[in-house]
N, C-alpha and C positions, 0 to 999 in steps of 0.2 A: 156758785154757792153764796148764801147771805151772808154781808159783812157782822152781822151778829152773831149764827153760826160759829165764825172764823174767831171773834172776840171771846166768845163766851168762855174759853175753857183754860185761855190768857187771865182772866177775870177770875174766876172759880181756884185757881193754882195762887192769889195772890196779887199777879201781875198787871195790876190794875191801868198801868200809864199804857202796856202795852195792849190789853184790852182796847181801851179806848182810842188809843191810835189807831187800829184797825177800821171799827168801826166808823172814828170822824175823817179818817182818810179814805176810806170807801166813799161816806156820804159825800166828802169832798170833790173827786173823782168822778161822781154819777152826775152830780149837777153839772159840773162846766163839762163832761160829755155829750151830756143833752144840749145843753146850752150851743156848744159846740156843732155839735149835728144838725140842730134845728137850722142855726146861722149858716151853714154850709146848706142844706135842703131846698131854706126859702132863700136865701142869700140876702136877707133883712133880717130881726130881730128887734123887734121894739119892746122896750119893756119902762111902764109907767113909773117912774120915782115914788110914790102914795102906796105900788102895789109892793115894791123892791122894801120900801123901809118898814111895813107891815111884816108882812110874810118873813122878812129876814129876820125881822126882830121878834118874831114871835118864833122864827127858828132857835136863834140865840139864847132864849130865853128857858127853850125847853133841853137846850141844850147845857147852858147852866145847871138846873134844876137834876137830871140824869147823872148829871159829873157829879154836881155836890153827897149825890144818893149813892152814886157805885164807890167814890172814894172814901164816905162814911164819914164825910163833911157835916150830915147832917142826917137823921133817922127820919123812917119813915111815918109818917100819922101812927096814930093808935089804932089797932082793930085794921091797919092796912096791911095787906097778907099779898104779896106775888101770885099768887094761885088763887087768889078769889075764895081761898075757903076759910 
């Protein structure tokens, strides 16, 4: 089951720290999984410094942005609607 699934309803009751624990302890979990796996498979793993601080910090960054939105740190745009409608 999706770790957002599992959040959502932690989230929706209030419980927003616990919500979100969910969810960044999944996503947490799923990377060094793979990570994990891959390195046990190939028994190497390279991974480029240029791609790691990219991609991570553009993780990070969307990661901020979600926290500040679910804990109501910050609203969202105008005319911006979850449902698209």
């Amino acid at each position: 089951m999706s770790a957002g699934l599992l959040g959502a309803p932690a989230i929706e009751r209030g419980r927003t720290g616990v919500g979100l624990g969910v969810v960044f302890g999944s996503n947490i979990f799923n990377i060094a999984a793979l990570l994990g796996l891959s390195s046990v498979v190939a028994r190497k793993v390279r991974i480029r410094r240029r791609a790691l601080v990219v991609q991570g910090g553009a993780a990070m960054f969307a990661t901020v942005v979600v926290s500040a939105l679910v804990l109501e740190w910050v609203q969202p745009a105008s005319g911006a609607s979850p449902t698209g409608v």
